[in-house]
N, CA and C atoms of all chains as a GROMACS GRO file, in nm:
protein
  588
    1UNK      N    1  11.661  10.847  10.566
    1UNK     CA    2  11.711  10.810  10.698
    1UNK      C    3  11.776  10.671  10.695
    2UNK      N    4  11.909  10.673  10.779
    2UNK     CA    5  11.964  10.565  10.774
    2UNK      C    6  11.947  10.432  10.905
    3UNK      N    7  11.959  10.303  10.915
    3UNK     CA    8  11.936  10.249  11.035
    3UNK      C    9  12.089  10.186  11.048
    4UNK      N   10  12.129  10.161  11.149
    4UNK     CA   11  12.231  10.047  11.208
    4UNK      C   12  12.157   9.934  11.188
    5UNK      N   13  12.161   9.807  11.089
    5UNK     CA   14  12.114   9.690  11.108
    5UNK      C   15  12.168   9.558  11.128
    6UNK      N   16  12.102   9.456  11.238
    6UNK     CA   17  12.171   9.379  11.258
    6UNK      C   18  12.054   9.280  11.186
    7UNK      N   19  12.092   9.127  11.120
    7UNK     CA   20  12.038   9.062  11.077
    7UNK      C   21  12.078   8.918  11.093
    8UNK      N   22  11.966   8.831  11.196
    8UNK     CA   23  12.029   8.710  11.243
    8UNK      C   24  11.918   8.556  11.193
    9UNK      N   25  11.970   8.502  11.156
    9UNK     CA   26  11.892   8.397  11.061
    9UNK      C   27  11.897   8.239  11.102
   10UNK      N   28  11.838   8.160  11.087
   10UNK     CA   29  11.843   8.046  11.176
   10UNK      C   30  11.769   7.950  11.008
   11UNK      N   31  11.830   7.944  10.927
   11UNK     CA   32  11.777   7.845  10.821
   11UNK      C   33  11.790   7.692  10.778
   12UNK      N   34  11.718   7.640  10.759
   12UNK     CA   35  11.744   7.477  10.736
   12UNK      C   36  11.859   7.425  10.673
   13UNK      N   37  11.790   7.505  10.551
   13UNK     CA   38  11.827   7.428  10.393
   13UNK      C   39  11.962   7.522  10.370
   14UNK      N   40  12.030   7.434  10.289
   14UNK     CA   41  12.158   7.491  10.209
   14UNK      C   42  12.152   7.638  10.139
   15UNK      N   43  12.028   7.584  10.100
   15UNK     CA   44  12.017   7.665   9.915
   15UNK      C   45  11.980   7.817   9.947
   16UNK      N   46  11.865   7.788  10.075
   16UNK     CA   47  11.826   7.934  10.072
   16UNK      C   48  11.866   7.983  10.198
   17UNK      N   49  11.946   7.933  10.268
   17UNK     CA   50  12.032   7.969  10.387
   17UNK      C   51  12.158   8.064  10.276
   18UNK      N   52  12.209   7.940  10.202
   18UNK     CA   53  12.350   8.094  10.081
   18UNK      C   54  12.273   8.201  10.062
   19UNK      N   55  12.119   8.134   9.958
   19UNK     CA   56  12.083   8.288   9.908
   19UNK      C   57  12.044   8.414  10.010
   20UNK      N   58  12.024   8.387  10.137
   20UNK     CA   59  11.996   8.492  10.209
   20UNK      C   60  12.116   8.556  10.264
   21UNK      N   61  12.254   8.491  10.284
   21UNK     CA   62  12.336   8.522  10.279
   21UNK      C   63  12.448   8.603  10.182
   22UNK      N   64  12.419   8.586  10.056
   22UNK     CA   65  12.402   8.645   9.925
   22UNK      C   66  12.338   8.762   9.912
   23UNK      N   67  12.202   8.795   9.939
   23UNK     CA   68  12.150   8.898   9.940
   23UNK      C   69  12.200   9.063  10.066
   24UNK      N   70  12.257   8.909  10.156
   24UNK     CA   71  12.280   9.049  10.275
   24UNK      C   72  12.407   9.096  10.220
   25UNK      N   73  12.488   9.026  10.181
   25UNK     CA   74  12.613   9.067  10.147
   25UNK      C   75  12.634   9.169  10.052
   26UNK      N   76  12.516   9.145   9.936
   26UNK     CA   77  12.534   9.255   9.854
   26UNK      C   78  12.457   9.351   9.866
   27UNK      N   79  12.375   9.368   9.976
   27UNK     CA   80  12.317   9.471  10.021
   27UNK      C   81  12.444   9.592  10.084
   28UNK      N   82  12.552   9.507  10.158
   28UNK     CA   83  12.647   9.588  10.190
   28UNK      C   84  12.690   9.578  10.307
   29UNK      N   85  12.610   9.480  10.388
   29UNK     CA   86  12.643   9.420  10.532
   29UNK      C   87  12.740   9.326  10.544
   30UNK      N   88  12.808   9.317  10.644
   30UNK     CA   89  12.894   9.254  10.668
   30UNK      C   90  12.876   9.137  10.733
   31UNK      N   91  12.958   9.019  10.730
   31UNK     CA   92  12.920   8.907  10.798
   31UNK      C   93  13.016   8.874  10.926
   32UNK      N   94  12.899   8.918  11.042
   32UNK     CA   95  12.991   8.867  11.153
   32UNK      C   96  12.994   8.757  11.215
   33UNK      N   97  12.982   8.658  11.169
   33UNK     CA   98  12.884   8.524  11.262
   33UNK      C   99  12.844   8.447  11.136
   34UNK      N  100  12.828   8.292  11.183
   34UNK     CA  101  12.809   8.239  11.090
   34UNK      C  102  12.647   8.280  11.018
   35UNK      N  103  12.590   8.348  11.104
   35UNK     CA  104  12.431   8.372  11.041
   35UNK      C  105  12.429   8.500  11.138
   36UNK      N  106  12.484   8.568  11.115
   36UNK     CA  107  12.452   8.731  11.181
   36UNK      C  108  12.529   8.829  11.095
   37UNK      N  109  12.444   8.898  11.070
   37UNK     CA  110  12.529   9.003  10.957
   37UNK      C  111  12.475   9.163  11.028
   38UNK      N  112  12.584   9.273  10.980
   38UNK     CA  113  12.550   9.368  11.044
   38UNK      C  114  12.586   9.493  10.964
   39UNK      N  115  12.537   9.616  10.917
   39UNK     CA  116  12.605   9.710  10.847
   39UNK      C  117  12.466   9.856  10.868
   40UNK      N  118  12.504   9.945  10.778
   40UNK     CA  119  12.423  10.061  10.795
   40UNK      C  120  12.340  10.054  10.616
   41UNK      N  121  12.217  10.054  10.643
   41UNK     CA  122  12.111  10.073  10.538
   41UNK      C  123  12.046  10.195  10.562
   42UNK      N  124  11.948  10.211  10.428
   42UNK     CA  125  11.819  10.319  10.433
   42UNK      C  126  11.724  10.239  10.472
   43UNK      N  127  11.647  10.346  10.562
   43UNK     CA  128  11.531  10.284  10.654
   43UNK      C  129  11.503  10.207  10.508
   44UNK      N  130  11.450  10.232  10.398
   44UNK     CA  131  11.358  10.164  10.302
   44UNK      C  132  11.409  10.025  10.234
   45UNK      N  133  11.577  10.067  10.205
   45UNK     CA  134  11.609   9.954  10.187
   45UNK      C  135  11.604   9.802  10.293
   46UNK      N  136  11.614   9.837  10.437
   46UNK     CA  137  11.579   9.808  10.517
   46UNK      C  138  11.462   9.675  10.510
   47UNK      N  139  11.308   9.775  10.468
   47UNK     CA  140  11.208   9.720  10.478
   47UNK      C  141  11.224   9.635  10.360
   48UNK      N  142  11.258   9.649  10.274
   48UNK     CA  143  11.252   9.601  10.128
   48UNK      C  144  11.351   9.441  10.160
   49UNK      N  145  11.473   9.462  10.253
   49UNK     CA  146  11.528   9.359  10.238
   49UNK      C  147  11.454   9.269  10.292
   50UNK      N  148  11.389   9.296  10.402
   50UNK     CA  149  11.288   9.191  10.451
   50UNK      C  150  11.165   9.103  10.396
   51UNK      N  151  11.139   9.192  10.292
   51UNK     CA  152  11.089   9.135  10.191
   51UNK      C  153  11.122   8.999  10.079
   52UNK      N  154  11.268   9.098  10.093
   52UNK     CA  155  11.317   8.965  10.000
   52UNK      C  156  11.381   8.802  10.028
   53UNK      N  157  11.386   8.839  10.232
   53UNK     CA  158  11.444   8.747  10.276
   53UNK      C  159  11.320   8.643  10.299
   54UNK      N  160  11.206   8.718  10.290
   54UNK     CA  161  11.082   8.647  10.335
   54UNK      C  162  11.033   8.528  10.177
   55UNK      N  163  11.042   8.599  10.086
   55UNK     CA  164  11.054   8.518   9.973
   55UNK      C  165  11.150   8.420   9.970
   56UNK      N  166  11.258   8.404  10.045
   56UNK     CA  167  11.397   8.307   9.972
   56UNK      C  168  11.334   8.223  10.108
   57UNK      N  169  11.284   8.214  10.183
   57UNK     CA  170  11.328   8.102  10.317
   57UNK      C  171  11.176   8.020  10.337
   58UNK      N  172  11.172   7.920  10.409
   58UNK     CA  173  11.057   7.854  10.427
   58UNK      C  174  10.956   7.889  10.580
   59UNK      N  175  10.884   7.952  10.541
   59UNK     CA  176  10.784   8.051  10.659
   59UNK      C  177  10.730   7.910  10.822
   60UNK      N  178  10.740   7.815  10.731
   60UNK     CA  179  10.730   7.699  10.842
   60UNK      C  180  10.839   7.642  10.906
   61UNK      N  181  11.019   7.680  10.845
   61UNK     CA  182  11.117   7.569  10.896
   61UNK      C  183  11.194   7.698  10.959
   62UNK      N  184  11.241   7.813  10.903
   62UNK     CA  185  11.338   7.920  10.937
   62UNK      C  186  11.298   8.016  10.977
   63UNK      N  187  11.352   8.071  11.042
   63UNK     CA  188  11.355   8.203  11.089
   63UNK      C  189  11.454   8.350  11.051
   64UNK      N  190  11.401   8.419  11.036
   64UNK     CA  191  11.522   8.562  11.039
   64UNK      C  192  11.467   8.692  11.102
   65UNK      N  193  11.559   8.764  11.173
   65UNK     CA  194  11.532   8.831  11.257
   65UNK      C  195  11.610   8.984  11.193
   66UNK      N  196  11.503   9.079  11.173
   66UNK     CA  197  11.591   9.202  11.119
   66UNK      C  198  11.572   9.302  11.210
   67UNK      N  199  11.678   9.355  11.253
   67UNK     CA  200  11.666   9.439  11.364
   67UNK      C  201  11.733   9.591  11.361
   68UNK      N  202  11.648   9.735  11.332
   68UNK     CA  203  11.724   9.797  11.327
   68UNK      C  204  11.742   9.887  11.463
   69UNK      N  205  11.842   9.946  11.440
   69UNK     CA  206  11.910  10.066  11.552
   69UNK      C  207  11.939  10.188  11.535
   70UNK      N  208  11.917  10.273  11.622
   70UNK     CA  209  11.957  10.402  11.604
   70UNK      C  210  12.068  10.440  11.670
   71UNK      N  211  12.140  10.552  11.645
   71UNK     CA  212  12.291  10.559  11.721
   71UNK      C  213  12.302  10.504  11.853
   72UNK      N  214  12.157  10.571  11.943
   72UNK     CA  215  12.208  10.541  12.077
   72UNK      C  216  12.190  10.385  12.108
   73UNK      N  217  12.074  10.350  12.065
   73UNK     CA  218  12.045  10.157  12.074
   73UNK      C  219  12.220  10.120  12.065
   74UNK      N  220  12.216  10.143  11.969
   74UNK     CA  221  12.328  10.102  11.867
   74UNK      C  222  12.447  10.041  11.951
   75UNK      N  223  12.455  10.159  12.040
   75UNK     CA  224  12.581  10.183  12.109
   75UNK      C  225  12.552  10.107  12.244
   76UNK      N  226  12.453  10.070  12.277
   76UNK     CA  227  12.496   9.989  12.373
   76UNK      C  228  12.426   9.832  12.381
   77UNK      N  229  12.423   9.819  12.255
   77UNK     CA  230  12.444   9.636  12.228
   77UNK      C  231  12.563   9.602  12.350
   78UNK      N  232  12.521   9.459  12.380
   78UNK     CA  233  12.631   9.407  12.420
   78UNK      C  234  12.672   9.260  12.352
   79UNK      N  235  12.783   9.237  12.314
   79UNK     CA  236  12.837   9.105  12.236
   79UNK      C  237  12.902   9.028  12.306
   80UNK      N  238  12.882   8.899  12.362
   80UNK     CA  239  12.953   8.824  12.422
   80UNK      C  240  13.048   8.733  12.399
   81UNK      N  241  13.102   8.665  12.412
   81UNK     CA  242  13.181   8.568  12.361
   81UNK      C  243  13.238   8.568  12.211
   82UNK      N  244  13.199   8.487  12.115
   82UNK     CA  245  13.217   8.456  11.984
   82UNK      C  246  13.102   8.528  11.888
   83UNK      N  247  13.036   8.625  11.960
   83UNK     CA  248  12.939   8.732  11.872
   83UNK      C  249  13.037   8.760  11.761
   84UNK      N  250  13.106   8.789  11.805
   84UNK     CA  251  13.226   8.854  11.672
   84UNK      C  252  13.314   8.721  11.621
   85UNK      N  253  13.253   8.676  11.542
   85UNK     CA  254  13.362   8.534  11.461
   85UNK      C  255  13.485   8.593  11.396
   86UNK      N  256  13.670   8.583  11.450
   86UNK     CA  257  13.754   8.662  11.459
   86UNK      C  258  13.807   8.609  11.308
   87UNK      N  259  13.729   8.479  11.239
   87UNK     CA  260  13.767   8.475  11.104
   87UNK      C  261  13.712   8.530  10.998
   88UNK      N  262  13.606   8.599  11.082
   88UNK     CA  263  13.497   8.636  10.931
   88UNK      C  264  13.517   8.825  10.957
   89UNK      N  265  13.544   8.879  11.086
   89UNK     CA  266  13.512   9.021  11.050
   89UNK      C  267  13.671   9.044  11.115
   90UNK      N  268  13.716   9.163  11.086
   90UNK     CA  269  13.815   9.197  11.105
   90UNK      C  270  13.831   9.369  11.167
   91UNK      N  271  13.940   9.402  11.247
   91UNK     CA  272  13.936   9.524  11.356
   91UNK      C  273  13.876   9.634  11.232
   92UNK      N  274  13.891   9.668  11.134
   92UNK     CA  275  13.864   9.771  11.047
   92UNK      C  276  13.716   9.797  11.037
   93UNK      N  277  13.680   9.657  10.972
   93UNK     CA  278  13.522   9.676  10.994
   93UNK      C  279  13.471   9.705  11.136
   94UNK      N  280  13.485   9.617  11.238
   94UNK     CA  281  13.449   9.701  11.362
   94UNK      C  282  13.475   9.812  11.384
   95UNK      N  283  13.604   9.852  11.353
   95UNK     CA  284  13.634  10.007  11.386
   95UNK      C  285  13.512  10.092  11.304
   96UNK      N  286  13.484  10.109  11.179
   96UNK     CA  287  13.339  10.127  11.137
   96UNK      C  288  13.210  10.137  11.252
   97UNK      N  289  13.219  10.046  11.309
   97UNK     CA  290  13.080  10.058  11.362
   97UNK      C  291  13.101  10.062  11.505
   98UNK      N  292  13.192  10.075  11.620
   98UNK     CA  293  13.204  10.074  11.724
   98UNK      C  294  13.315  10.154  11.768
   99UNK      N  295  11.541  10.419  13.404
   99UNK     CA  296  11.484  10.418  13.212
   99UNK      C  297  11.479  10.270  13.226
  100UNK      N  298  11.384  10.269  13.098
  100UNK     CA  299  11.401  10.093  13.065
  100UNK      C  300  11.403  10.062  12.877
  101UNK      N  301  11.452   9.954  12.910
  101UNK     CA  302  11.466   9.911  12.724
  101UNK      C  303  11.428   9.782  12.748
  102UNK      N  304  11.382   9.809  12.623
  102UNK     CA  305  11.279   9.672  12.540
  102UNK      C  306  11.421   9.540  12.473
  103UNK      N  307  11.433   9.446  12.592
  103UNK     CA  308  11.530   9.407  12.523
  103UNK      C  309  11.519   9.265  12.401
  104UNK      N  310  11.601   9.216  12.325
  104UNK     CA  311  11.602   9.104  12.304
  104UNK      C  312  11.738   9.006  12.335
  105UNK      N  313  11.727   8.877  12.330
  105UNK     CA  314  11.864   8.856  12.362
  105UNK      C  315  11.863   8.669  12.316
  106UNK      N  316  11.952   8.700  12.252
  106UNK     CA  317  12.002   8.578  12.158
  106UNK      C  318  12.123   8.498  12.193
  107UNK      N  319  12.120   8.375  12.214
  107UNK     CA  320  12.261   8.343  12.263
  107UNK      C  321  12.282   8.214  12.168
  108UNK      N  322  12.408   8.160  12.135
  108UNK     CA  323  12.442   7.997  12.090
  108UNK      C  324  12.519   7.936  12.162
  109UNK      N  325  12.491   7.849  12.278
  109UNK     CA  326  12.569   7.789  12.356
  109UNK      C  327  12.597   7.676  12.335
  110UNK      N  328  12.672   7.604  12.327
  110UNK     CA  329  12.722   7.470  12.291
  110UNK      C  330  12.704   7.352  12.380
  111UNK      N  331  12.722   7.383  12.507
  111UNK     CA  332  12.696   7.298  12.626
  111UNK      C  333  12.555   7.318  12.681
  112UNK      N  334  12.501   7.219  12.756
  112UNK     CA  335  12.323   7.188  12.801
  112UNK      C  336  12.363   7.263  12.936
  113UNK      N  337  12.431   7.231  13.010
  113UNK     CA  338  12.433   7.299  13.120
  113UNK      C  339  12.460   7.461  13.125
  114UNK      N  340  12.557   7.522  13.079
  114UNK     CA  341  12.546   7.684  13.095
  114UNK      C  342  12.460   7.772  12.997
  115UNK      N  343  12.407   7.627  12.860
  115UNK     CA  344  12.304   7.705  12.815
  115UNK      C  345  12.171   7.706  12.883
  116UNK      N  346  12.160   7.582  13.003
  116UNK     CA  347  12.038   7.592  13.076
  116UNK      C  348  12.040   7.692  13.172
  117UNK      N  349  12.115   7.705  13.235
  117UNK     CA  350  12.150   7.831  13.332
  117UNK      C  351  12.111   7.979  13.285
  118UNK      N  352  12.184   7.973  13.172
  118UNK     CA  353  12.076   8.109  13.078
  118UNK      C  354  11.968   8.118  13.073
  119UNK      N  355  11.931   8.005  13.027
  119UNK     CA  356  11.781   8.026  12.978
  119UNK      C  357  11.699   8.074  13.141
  120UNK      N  358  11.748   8.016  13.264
  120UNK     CA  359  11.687   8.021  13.363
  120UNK      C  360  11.720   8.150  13.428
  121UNK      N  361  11.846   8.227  13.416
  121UNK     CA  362  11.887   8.351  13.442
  121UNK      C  363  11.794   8.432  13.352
  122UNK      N  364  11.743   8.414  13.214
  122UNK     CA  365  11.654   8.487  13.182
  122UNK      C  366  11.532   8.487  13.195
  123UNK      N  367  11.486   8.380  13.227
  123UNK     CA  368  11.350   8.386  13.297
  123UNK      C  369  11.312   8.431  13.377
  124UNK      N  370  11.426   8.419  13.500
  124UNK     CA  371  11.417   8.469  13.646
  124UNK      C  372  11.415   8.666  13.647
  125UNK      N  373  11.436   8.653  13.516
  125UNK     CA  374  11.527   8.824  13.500
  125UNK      C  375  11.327   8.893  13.444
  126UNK      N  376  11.217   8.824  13.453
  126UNK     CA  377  11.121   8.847  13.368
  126UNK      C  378  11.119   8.819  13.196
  127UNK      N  379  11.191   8.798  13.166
  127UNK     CA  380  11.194   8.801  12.993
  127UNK      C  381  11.115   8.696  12.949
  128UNK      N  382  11.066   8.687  12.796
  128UNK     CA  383  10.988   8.561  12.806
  128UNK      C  384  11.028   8.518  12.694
  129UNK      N  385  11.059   8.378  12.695
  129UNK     CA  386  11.126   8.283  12.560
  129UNK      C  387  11.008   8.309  12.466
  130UNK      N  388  11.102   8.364  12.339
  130UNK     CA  389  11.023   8.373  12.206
  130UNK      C  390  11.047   8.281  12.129
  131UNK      N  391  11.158   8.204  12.111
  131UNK     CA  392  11.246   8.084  12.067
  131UNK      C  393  11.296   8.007  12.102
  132UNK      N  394  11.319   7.878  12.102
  132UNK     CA  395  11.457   7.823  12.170
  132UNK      C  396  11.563   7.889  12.218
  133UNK      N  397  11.612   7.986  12.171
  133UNK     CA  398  11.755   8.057  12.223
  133UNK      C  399  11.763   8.224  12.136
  134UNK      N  400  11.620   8.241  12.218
  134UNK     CA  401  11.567   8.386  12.198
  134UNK      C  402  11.447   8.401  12.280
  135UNK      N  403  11.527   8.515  12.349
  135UNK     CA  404  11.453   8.583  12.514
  135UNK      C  405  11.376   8.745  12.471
  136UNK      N  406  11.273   8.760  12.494
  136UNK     CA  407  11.246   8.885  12.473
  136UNK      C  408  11.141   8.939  12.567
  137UNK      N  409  11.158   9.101  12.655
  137UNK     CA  410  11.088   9.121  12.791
  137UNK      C  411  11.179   9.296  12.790
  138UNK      N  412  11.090   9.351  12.879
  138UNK     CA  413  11.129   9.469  12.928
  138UNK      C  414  11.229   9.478  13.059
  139UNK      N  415  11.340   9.548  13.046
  139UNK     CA  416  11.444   9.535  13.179
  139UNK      C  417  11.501   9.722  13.210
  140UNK      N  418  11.524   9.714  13.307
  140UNK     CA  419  11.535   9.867  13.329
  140UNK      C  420  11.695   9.859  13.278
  141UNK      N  421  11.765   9.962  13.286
  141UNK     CA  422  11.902  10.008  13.167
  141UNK      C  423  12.000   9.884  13.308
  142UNK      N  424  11.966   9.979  13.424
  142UNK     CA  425  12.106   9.881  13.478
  142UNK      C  426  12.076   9.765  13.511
  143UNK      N  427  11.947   9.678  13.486
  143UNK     CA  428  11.937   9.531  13.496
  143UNK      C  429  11.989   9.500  13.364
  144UNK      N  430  11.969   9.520  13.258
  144UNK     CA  431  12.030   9.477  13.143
  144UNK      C  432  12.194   9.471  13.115
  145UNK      N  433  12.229   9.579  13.218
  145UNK     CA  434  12.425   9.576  13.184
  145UNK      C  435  12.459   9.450  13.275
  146UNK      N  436  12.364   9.444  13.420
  146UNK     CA  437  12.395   9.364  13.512
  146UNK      C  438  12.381   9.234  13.424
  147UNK      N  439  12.320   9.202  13.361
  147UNK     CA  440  12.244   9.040  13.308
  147UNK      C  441  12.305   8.999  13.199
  148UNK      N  442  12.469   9.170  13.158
  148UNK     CA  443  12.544   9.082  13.022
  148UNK      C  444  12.660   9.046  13.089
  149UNK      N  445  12.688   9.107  13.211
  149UNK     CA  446  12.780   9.035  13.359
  149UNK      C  447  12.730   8.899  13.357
  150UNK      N  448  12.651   8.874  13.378
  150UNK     CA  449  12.606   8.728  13.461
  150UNK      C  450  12.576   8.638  13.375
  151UNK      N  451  12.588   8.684  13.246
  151UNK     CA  452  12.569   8.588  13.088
  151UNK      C  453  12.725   8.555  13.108
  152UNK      N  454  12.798   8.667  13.073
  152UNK     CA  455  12.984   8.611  13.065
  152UNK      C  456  13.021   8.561  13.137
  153UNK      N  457  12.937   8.551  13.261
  153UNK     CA  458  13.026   8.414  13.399
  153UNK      C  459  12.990   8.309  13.352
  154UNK      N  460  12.868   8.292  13.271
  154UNK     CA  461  12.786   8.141  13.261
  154UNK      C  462  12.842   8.088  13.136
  155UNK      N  463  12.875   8.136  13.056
  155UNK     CA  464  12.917   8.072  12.928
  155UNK      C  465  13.097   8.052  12.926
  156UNK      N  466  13.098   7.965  12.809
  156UNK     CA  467  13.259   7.963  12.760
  156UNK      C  468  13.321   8.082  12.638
  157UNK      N  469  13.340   8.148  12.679
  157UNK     CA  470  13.404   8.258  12.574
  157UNK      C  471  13.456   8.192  12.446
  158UNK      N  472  13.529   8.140  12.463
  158UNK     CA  473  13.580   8.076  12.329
  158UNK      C  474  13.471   7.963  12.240
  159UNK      N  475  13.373   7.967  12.299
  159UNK     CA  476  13.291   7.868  12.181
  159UNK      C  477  13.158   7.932  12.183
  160UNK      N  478  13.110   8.034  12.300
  160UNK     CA  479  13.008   8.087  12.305
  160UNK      C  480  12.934   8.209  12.252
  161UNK      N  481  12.848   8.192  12.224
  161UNK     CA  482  12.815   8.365  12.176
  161UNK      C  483  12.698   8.392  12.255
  162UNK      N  484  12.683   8.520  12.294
  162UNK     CA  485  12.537   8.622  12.344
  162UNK      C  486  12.529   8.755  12.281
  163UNK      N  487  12.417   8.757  12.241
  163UNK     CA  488  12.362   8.899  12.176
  163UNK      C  489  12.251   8.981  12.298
  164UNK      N  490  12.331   9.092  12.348
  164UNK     CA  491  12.204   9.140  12.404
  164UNK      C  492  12.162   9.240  12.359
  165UNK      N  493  12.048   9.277  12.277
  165UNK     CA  494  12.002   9.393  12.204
  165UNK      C  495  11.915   9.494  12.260
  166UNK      N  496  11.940   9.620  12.289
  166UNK     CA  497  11.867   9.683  12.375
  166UNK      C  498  11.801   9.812  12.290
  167UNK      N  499  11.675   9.804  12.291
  167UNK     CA  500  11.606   9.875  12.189
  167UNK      C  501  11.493  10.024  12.265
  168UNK      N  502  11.475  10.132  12.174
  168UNK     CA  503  11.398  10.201  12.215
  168UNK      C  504  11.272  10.215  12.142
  169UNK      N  505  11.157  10.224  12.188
  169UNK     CA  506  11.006  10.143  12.179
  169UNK      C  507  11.019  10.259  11.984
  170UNK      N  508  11.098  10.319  11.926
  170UNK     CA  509  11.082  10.332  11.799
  170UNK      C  510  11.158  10.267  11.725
  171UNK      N  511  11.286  10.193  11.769
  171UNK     CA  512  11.308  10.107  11.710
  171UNK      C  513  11.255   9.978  11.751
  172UNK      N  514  11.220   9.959  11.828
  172UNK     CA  515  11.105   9.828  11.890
  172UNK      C  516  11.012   9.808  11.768
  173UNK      N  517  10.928   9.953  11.729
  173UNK     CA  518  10.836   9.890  11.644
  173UNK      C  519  10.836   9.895  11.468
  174UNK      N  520  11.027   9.905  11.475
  174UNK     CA  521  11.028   9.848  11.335
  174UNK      C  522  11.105   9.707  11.320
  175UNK      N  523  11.178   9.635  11.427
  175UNK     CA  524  11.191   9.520  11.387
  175UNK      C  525  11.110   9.429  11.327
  176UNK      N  526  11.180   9.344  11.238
  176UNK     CA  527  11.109   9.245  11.118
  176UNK      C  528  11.144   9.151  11.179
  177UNK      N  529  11.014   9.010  11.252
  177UNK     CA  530  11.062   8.866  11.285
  177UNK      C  531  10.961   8.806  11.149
  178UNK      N  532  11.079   8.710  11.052
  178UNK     CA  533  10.958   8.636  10.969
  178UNK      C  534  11.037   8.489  11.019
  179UNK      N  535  10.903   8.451  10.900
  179UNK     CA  536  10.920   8.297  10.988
  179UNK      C  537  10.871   8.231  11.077
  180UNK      N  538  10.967   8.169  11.155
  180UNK     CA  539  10.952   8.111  11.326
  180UNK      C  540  10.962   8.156  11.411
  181UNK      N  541  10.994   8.288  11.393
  181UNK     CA  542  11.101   8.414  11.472
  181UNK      C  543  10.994   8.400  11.623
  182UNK      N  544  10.918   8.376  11.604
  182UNK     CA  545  10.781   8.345  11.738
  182UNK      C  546  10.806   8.209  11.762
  183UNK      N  547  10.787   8.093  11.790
  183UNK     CA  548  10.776   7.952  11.821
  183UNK      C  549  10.649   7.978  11.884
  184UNK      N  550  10.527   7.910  11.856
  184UNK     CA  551  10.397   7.901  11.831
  184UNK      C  552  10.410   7.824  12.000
  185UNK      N  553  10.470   7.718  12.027
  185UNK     CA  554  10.477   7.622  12.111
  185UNK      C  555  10.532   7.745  12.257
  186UNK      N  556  10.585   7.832  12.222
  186UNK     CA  557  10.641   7.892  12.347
  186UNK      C  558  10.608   7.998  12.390
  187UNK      N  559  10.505   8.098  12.287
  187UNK     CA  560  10.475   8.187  12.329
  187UNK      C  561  10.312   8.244  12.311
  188UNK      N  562  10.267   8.258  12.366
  188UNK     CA  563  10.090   8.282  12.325
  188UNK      C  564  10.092   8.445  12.276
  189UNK      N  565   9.960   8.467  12.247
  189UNK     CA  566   9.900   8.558  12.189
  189UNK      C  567   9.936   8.671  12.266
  190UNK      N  568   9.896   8.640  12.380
  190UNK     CA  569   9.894   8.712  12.503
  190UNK      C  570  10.027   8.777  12.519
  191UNK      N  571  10.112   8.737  12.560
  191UNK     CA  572  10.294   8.779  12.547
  191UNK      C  573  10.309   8.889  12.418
  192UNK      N  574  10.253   8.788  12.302
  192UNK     CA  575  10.279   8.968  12.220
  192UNK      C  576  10.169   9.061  12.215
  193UNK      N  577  10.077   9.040  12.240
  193UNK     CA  578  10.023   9.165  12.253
  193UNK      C  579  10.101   9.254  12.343
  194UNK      N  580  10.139   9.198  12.452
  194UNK     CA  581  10.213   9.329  12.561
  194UNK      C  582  10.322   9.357  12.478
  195UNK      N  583  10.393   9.375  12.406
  195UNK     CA  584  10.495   9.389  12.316
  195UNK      C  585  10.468   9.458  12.188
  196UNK      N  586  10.348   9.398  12.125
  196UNK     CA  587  10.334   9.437  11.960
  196UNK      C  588  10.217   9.511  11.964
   0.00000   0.00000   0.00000
């Protein structure tokens, strides 16, 4: 089973603010926001990434928030303003998911 | 119907980000973060409250996430970290939630 996931991160440090950014990316998510990434996983990979984001960040300074969705959730997010950073994602990838 | 929402915003200015924060309070939701709201809202208070987010903010520098979840995807979101702020939310608040 697959989820819609959105993944939003609030990190201190340089080092492990990239690497979590690094990891989402090659998971296959896209980056919409300077710390919000969004794409379609397996429920498992899912759980697993959370795992790994929990290892790279500091449990006392950062935060990350993994959130998944199912079609209908999915579909009625609402994005306001600069949710969508118009330098980082582009109409194609949205067209993908909306 | 109702959904379990969350809702994330980055506002740049003190004033229309205070107005939020107070539009979401007033709305029942309860600060989980600095600039993360989380509470139960019925379907058309939640479309109404991403209206009354886009009057309050600046589009061009602002962002709002409103995430509207159903209690099975409710109980697989991953918060690690700070994703709670210890200072803002008691025990009590998530238990009605978690």
């Amino acid at each position: 089973m697959s989820v819609l996931a959105w993944i939003i991160y609030d990190i201190t440090e340089d080092k492990p603010r990239n690497k979590v950014a690094k990891l989402l990316k090659k998971s296959g998510l896209f980056r919409v926001q300077k710390s919000v990434f969004l794409g379609k996983l397996n429920s498992s990979r899912f759980d697993e990434l959370g795992e790994q984001c929990l290892e790279l960040i500091n449990e006392k300074t950062d935060s990350v928030y993994l959130f998944p969705f199912c079609q209908e959730d999915f579909r009625n997010i609402k994005v306001l303003g600069q949710g969508f950073d118009k330098k980082l994602v582009n109409d194609e990838i949205l067209a993908m998911f909306f």
